[in-house]
N, C-alpha and C positions, 0 to 999 in steps of 0.2 A: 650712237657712239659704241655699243658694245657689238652691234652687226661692223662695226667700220674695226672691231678688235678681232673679233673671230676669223673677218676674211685676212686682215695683217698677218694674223699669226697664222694663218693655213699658208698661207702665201711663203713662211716664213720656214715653213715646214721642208724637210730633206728627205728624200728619196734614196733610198740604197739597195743595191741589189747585194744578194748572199748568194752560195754556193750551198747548198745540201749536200751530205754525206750521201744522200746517192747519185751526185752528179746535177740534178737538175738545180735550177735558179728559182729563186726566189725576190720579187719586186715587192718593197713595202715601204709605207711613210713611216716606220718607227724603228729605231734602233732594235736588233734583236740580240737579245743577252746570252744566246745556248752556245755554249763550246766547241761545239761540232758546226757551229755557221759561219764561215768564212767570207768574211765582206770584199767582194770585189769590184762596187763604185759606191761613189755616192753623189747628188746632184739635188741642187734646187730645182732643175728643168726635167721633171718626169722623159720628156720626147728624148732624150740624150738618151738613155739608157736601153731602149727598146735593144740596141743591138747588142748591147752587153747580157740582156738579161736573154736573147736568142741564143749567143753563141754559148751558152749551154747545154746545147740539144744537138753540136754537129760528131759528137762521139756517139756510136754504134757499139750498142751493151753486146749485141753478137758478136760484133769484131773484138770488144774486149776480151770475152768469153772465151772465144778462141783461141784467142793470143795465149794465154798460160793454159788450156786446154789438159796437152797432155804432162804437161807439171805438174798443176794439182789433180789430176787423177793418179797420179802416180806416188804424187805426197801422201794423199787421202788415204788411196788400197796399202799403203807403207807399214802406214799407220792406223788403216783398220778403223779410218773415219772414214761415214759417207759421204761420197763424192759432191752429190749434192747439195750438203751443209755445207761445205767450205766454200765452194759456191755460194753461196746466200751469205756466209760471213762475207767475204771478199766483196761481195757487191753490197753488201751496206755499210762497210768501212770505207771503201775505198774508190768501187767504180770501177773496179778492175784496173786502177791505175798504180803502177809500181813507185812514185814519184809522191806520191799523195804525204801530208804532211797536216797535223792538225797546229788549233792554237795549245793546246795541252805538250804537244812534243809525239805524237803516235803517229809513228811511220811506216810505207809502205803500202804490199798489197794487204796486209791484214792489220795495217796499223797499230804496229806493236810497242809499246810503251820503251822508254830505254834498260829500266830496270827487267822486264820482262827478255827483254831479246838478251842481255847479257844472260839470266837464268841460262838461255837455251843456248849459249855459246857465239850470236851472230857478231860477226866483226862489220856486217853492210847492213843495214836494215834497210836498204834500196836495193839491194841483191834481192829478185824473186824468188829466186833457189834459197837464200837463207830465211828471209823471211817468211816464206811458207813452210817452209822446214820448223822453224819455231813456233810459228802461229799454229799449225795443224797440230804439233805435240802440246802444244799449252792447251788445245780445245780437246787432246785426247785426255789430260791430266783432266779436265774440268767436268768432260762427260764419264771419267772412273768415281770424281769426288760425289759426283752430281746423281747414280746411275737412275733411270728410266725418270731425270727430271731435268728433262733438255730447256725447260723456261728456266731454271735456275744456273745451268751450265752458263747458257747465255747470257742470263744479268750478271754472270760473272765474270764473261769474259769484256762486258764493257765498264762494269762499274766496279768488280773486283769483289774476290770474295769475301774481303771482311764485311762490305756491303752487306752481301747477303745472308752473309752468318748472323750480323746486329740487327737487322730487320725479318730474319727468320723468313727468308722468300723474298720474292722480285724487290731493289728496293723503291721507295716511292718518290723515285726520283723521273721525271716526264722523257727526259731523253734516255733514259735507259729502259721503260714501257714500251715507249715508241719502237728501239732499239728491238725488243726481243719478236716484239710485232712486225715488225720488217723482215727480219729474220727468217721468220716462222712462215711469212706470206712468200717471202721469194725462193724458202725450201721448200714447198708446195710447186713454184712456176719451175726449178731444176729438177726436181723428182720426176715431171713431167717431159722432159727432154731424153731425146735417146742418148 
């Protein structure tokens, strides 16, 4: 009786794929709870999904790359931020995608809060030009508040500074860990690029 419960309820069990904040898919039997994971199917029938959770991998991070290329280098040296970090932010907000929209309300390529982008004046937070415009200056205010402590710039620019002021450093929150680690790995693979 309880092997005839276990398989019922596996049987009974849903499959959903998510979207990761760096683009790639995620296939799992359980609901996932993080902010930043954007569910885009769900199904009793795992085999339904294979293509859903494929067509996550038909965008080219080069071609994204490119695409705003000489914009945010030109935001970056503006503002006297390395080119490369805003890179690395941009690709673990967004994917290099201008369009990008969380469940929280963070939009854009640098997915800028709303209270944030008013700070900086944006009227589009789907204007790449504005939105890197305010994203690059809100990361230049955070690495002046921050100075030679780019992990705390960072956990502030995803989880916010009061964050980080109450927890005195990164705070211990797992997608904002994760966050400043992504970061830090993908400003290492841009510093690397001519």
């Amino acid at each position: 009786m309880l092997l005839l419960w276990l398989v019922s309820g596996a049987a009974s069990a849903g499959y959903y794929v998510y979207q990761l904040p760096d683009g790639s898919r995620l296939v799992t039997d359980r609901p996932r709870q993080e902010a930043s994971f954007k569910l885009i199917s769900a199904s009793r029938d795992v085999r339904r999904l294979g293509r859903v959770a494929a067509a996550g991998y038909t965008i080219s991070p080069a071609v994204n790359h490119l695409r705003f290329d000489d914009l945010i280098r030109e935001t970056a040296e503006r503002h006297q931020v390395d080119v490369a970090l805003v890179k690395a932010v941009i690709r673990t907000e967004s994917y290099f995608n201008p369009n990008a929209t969380s469940r929280v309300g963070a939009s854009g390529l640098m997915q800028l809060m709303p209270q944030t982008a008013r700070r900086y004046g944006v009227t589009d937070l789907y204007s790449p030009r504005q939105n890197l415009e305010a994203g690059v200056r809100h990361l230049r205010y955070l690495l002046d508040r921050y100075p030679r402590q780019l992990h705390l710039a960072l956990a502030a620019y995803n989880a916010g500074e009061e964050a980080v002021e109450k927890y005195r450093g990164i705070p211990p929150y797992p997608e904002t860990r994760d966050y400043v680690k992504k970061v830090l790995r993908f400003l290492e693979l841009y510093s690397s690029w001519p």
